[in-house]
C-alpha positions, 0 to 999 in steps of 0.5 A: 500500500502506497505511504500518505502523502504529507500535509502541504505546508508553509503556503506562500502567495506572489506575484499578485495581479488583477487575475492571477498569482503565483502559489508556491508550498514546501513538500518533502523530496519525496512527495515531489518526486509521487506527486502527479496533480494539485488540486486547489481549492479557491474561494471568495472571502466572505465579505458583509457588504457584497457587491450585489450586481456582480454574479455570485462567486462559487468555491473553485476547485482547481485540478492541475497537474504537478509542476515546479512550485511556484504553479501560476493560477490565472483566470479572469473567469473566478478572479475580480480585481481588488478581491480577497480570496481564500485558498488552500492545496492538496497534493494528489497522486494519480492511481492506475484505475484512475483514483486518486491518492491525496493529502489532506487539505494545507491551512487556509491562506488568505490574499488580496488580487491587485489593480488592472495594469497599464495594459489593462487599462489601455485595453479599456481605453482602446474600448472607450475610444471606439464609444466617444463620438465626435467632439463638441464645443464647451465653456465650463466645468460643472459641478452640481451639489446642494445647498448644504455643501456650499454652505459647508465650504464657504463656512468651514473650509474657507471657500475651498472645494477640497479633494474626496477620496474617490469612491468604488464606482465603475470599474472594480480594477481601476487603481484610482478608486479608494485611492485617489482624491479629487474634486469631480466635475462635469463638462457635457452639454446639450446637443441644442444649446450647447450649454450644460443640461438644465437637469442633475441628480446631484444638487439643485445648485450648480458650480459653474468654473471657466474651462482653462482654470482646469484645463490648460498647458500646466495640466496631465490629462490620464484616462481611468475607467469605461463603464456602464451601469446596465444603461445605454450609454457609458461613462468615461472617468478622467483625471486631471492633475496639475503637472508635478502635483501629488495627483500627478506623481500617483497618475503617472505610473497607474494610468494611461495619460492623454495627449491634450490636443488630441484624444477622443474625450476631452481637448485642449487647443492653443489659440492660433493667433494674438486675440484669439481663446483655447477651444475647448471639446468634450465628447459626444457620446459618453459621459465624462466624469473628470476629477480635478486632483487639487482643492478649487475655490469657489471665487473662480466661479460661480454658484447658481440655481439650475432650471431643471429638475435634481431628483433624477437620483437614478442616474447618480453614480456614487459607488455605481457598478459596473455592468459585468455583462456588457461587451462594449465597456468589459475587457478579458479580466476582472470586472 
């Protein structure tokens, strides 16, 4: 009768990205020279606040043959982004009549997946450019709140709009949510006028800051996220950091940075001649969210009531996800 194989132990975890990790484990001489399969026992840690638009993870056992540790486990089928997994191995060694003689199940290790790549994200990019429609023509950034929180700015922060960490909405991958703080303003306007739209679930007031205060030469413009929240249409979120700026520096190795003349979203156009002002455009067909990376003040603009309804709170994106299913904003990883 074969000997037992011996417990997996001392379980190590490496080499983590979005959907994939490299798992490595200490085993006697012998055992590596019988064993024949692994088997893995992967699952999603239990978490008390599940994202519930997000198809339920099922424990997954993974059968692979034996190979030289660390064994690389990829597969943007049962891995997210930003993601806390469980998992534990077994070492396997296939009989004759097909059974398998197994050890028993190493301790539990826990680990977290990590952010999309530069890769990953100029996938996204490549995607959202193929949405962004033609340029059209604006003025102003915008910023819709309520009463209260101009209230509260010009009251306790001086007049000083500050940064907000940003929250979890849109893409689970994209490096900037929960991790980067801004400011977040709106730029698209109506088809026929030309002019911000009379409506917003945000806030009855508006902010209203001429374009060049945050868009101009000293600015980095970086693409971040392309979704969708089960909608028709799609968001596109940008940042905007002043160049050398802390924002700057955490943009420049996570995200793909844009050319501010010439790019699908959002532009910038020198004037041509003496006299003349930038040109300002956005894009057409999605929805730019742009977060601006420093505090603005409430002095470069000005605060207005708009005409419009605010109570359209389903199209808020506050901790928004992302439509899993939807072909056009997904790419071949991790939601």
């Amino acid at each position: 009768m074969d000997a037992p194989l011996s417990t997996p132990c001392n379980i190590q975890i490496c080499e983590v990205t979005c959907d994939s990790f490299r798992i490595m484990w200490d085993m006697t001489s012998e055992d590596t020279a019988r064993a024949t399969h692994f088997f893995i026992d992967l699952s999603r840690k239990e978490s008390r606040d599940p994202n519930r638009f997000k198809h339920r993870d099922v424990p997954t056992k993974l059968v692979a043959k034996a190979v030289p540790l660390p064994m690389a486990v990829r597969g943007h089928w049962f891995l997210s982004p930003r993601t806390e997994y469980c998992v534990a191995v077994q070492t396997a060694v296939r009989q004759p009549d097909g059974d398998y003689l197994v050890s028993e199940w190493s301790q539990v290790v826990e680990f977290c997946t990590g952010d999309y790549a530069m890769e990953h994200l100029q996938q996204l990019l490549d995607k959202a450019k193929g949405s962004a429609g033609r340029l059209l023509k604006f003025s102003v950034f915008y910023r819709n709140q309520h009463t209260e929180y101009f209230d509260y700015v010009r009251r306790e922060c001086g007049g000083l709009m500050r940064p907000a960490l940003k929250d979890n909405s849109g893409s689970h991958g994209s490096p900037i949510n929960a991790k980067l703080q801004g400011v977040f303003f709106s730029c698209n306007t109506e088809f026929d006028t030309g002019l911000p739209p009379k409506d917003s679930p945000y806030g009855p007031l508006r902010y209203q800051i001429p374009a060049g205060h945050l868009l101009n030469p000293d600015i980095c413009l970086y693409f971040a996220d392309f979704y969708c929240m089960y909608t028709a249409y799609h968001y596109v979120v940008l940042v905007l950091a002043p160049v050398g700026s802390e924002g700057d520096t955490f943009c420049r190795t996570r995200l793909p940075m844009l050319d501010l003349a010439s790019n699908p979203f959002l532009t910038y156009t020198a004037p041509q001649r003496e006299g003349e002002e930038p040109l300002f455009c956005h894009s057409s067909d999605v929805i730019l969210e742009v977060l601006f990376t420093e505090p603005v003040h409430l002095d470069q603009g000005s605060v207005e009531q708009i005409s419009g309804h605010h109570q359209l709170m389903s199209l808020t994106t506050a901790n928004a996800k992302k439509d899993p299913s939807c072909k056009v904003c997904n790419i071949s990883v991790g939601r």
